[in-house]
N, C-alpha and C positions, 0 to 999 in steps of 0.2 A: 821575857819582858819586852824585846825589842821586834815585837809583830810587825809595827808599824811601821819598820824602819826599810820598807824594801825599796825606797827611791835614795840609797846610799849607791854610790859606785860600787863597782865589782860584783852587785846584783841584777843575777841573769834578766829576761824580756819576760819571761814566765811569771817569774816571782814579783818584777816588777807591775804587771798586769795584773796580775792575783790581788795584791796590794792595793791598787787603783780599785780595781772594783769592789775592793771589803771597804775602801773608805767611801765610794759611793752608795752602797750598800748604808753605809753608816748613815750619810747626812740623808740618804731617801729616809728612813724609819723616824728617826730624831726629827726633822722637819715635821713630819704627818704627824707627831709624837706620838709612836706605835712601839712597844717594843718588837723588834728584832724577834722571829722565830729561829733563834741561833743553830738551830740542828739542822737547820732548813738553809739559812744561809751556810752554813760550813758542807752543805752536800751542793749547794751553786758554785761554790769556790772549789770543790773540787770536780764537776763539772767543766769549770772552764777553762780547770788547770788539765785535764785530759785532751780538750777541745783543743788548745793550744800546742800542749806536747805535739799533736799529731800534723802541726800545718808544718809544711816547707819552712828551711832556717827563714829563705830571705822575706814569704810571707810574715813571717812575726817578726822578724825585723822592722819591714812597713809598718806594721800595727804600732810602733813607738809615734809617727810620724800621722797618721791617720785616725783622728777621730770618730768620724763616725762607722769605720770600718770594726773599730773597739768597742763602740756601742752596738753593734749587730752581734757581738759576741756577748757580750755583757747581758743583752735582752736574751738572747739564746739559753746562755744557763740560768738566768734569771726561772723563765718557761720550764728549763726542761728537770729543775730543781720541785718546781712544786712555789716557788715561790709567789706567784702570780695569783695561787689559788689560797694563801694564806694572807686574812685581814681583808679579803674582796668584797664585802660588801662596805666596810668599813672606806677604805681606799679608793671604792668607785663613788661613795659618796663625796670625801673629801676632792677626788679626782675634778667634780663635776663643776667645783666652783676653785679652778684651777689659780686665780690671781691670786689667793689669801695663801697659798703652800708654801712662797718663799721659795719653789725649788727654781735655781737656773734652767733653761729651755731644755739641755740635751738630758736632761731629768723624762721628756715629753715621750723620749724611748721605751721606758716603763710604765707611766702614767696610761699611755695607749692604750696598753695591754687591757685596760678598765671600762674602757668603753665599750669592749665585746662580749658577749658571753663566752666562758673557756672553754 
């Protein structure tokens, strides 16, 4: 019941990053009103959560403190999930007329991803 809840204390940098990115994950799909390809996103999530295990303590440390450093990770499993290539034609359209999406700018880390071919 308590997915959500990993910006509690005593919740390691992993979990709490894990966390961060399923609720951005969240407001990305909800905004475009798409639904979530959830198998898809739960193999990004555990993408990042590998990606993470493996950096130095005091690097994911930083990463509490460092934003865009978090979105280079975030876009990373994003990509390497398959995410990118699910809803693309749908999402490079909505992409294309970027004011009407409502999403905040660091949203633009994703949205990118649309403007190329994969």
């Amino acid at each position: 019941m308590g997915s959500h809840m990993g910006h509690n204390r005593g919740t390691g940098p992993v979990e709490s990053l894990r966390d961060e990115f399923r609720e951005h994950l969240d407001v990305f799909y909800s905004r475009l009103k798409l639904a979530a390809p959830y198998d898809t996103v739960e193999k990004a999530l555990g993408s990042l959560t590998t990606r993470l295990n493996a950096l130095p303590p005091e690097e994911l440390q930083n990463l509490s403190t460092d934003a865009a450093q978090r979105w280079v990770h975030f876009r990373q499993a994003f990509v390497e999930s398959g995410l990118s290539l699910k809803h693309r034609g749908i999402i490079a359209g909505l992409a294309r007329s970027r004011q009407t999406l409502n999403l905040p700018p660091e949203f633009d880390h994703l949205l990118n991803l649309y403007s190329t071919t994969p």
